[in-house]
N, C-alpha and C positions, 0 to 999 in steps of 0.2 A: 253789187260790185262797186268798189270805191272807183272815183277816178284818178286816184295816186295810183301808182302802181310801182313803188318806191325800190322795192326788193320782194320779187317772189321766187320759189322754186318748185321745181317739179324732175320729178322722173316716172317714168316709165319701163316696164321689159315685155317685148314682143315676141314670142320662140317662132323660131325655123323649123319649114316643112321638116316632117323629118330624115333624118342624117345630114341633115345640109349645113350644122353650126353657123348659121348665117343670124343668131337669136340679135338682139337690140335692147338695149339698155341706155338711152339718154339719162343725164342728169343735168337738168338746164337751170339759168337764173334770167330772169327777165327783171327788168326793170327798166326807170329812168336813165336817159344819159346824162342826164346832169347830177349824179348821183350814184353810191357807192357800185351798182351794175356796169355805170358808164366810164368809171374811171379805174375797174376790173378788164371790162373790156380793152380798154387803150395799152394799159399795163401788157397784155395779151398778143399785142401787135407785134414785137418782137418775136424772132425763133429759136430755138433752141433745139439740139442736137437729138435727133430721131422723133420731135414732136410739132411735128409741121403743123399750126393753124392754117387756117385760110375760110376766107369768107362762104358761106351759104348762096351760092349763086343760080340759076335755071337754064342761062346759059350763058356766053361770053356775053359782055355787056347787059346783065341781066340780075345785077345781085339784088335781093331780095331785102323788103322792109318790113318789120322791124331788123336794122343792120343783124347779122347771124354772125357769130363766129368760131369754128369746129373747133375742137381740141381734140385730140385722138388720147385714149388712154391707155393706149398700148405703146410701146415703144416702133417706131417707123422702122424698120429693117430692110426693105426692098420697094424697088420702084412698081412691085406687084399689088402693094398693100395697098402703095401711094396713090394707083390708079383703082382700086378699090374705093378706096376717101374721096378722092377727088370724079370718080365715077358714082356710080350707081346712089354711095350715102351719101354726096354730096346734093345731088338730082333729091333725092328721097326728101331730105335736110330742107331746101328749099322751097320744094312743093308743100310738105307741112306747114313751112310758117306763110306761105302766101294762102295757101287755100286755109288757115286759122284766121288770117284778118277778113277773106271773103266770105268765111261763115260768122262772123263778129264774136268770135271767142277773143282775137284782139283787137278792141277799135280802132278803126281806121284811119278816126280822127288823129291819134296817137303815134302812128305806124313812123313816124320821124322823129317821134320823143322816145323811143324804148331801144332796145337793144337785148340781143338775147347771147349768151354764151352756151354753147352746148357741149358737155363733156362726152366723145363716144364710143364706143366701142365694138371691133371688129375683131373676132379670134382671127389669132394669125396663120391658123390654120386654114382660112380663106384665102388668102395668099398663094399660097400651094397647091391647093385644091381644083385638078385640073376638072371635075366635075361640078364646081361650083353652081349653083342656080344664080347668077345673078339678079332673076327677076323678083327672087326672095331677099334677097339682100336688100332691095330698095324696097321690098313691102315689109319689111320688118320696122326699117329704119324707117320710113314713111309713118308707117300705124303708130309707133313710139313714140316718136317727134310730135304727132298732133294729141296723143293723148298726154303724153308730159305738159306742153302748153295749156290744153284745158286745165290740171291740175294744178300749176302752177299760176294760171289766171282765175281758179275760184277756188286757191287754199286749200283743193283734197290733197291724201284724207284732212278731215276737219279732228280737229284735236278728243271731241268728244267720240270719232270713230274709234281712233288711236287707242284710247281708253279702254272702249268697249272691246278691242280687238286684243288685250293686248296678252292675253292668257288664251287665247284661241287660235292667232296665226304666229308661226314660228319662220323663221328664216329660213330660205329654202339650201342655203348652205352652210348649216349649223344646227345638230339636234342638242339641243340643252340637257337632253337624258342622258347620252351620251360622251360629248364632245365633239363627236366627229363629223366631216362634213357628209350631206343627206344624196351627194350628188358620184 
């Protein structure tokens, strides 16, 4: 592994128990803060109307290193969602990138030069869902969050996977025999 770490990506999807649509889907950029991650990131600090950012924190006074900062990819509609984001995948979000630097997937030495943006996502049917499991919602987001960061910190898949893959795995929302979605 280099120790630039200039621009990387990763994502992940983690599925929910089942009936619980509480599934996880990161799509993250790590990088330098001195550099096009860090000056995404900044860019990012502003809000905009239904897409509340806000830092990756474990608790008040607690925000996490490498700096996090959530993007929701759903449009924000209710203060339900909002304690959704700001609960459980916030928690989830946090504990991933701190317990990624305590297993040295990101070095430690680093943890004040990187910066991670994460785009994520919560059906909004979680919202409503007066059954919800919350404690699958933060393990989803959790398991996601740390397998996107491995991937993202050692470049899987590796391009020659890609390759090998590329007549064999098909998008799980799109059959190319077809057209139509597989879901």
């Amino acid at each position: 592994m280099s120790d630039s770490y200039w621009f990387r990506t990763g994502e992940a999807t983690v599925f929910s128990s089942e009936g619980q649509g509480t599934d996880a889907m990161p799509e993250i950029l790590i990088g330098d803060v001195k550099g096009p991650a860090g000056i995404a990131f900044a860019n990012l600090m502003g809000q905009t109307a239904g897409h509340t950012r806000m830092f990756a924190i474990r608790a008040c006074n607690q925000q996490v290193r490498p700096a996090t900062i959530m993007v929701p990819k759903v449009t924000i509609k209710s203060s339900a969602y909002v304690n959704l984001l700001g609960g459980p995948v916030q928690s989830a979000v946090a504990d991933a990138v701190i317990d990624s630097v305590a297993d040295g997937v990101i070095p430690r030495l680093q943890a004040n030069e990187l910066c991670i943006i994460a785009m994520l996502w919560i059906d909004p049917s979680c919202a409503t869902n007066p059954n919800l499991d919350r404690k699958d919602l933060y393990r989803t987001n959790y398991e996601a969050m740390k397998l996107a960061i491995q991937r993202a910190m050692t470049n899987s898949p590796s391009i020659d996977e890609l390759i090998a893959n590329r007549y064999t795995i098909t998008h799980e929302m799109y059959d190319p025999e077809t057209g139509e979605s597989q879901w």
